[in-house]
C-alpha positions in Angstrom: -20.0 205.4 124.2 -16.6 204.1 125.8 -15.8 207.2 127.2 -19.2 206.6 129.4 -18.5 203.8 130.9 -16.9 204.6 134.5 -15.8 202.5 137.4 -17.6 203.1 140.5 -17.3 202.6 144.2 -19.7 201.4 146.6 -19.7 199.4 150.7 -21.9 196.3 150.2 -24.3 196.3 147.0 -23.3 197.9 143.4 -26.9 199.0 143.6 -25.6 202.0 146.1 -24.0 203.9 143.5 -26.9 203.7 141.1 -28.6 207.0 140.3 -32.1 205.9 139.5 -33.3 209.2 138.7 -31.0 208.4 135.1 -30.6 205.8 133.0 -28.1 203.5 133.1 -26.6 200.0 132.6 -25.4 198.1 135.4 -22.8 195.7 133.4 -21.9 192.5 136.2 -21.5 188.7 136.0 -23.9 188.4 138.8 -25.8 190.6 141.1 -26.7 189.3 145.1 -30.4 188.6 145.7 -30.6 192.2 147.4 -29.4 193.8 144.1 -31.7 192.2 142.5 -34.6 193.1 144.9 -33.4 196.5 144.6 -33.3 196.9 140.6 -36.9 195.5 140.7 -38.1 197.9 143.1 -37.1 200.9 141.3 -38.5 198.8 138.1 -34.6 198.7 136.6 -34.4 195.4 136.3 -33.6 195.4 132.2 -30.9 197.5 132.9 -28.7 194.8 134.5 -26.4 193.5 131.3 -25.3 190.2 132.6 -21.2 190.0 131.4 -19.4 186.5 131.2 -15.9 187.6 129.8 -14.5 184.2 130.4 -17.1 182.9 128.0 -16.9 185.6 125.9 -13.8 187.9 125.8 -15.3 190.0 123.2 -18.5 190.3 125.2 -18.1 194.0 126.3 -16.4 195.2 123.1 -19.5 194.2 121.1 -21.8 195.5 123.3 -20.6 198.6 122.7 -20.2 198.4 119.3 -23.6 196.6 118.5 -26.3 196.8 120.7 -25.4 198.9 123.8 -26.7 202.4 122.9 -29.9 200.6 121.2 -31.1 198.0 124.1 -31.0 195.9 127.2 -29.3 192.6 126.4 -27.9 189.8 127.8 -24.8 188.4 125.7 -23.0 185.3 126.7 -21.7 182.4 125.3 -22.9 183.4 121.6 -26.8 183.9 122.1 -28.6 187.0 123.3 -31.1 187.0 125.6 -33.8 189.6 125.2 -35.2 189.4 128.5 -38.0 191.4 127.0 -39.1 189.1 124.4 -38.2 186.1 126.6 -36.3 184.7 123.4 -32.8 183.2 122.5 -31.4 184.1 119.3 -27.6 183.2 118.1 -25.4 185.7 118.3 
C-alpha cells in the first residue's frame, strides 16, 4: 500500500491531477471550496481523507496500516469520522 502513495503536481487545485476514471484517495488537511465543488461533481467526495498530522503524527501511518485499503475515513485527533454513517467513534 505505501509504495502507492505518490506525490503529485498540479497549478491551482489538487483536484487537477485527479484521474476520476480510477479510484483514489485524495489525503489533505483541507481542500478550497472549488476542490470541494469539484469532488462532489464527479460524486468523489468520500474519497477526500482529511489528514491533521500536527494532531496526530501517526495519522498517516495508521491509515495505512488499519483502514486505508478497507474505507473512506476521516482520522484526527483520536476519533474517526465515517462520513458515511455520519458517526464519531474513538479511535
Amino acid at each position: 500500500m505505501v509504495k502507492k502513495i505518490k506525490p503529485t503536481s498540479f497549478r491551482l487545485d489538487k483536484t487537477e491531477a485527479i484521474d476520476f476514471g480510477k479510484e483514489f484517495f485524495l489525503l489533505d488537511n483541507e481542500l478550497f471550496d472549488s476542490e470541494i465543488n469539484t469532488l462532489k461533481r464527479h460524486n468523489v467526495y468520500d474519497s477526500w481523507i482529511e489528514l491533521n498530522l500536527m494532531n496526530n503524527p501517526d495519522q498517516l501511518l495508521d491509515l495505512v496500516n488499519n483502514e486505508l485499503s478497507k474505507t473512506k475515513k476521516v482520522l484526527g485527533g483520536g476519533e474517526i469520522y465515517d462520513r458515511r454513517r455520519q458517526k464519531n467513534r474513538i479511535y
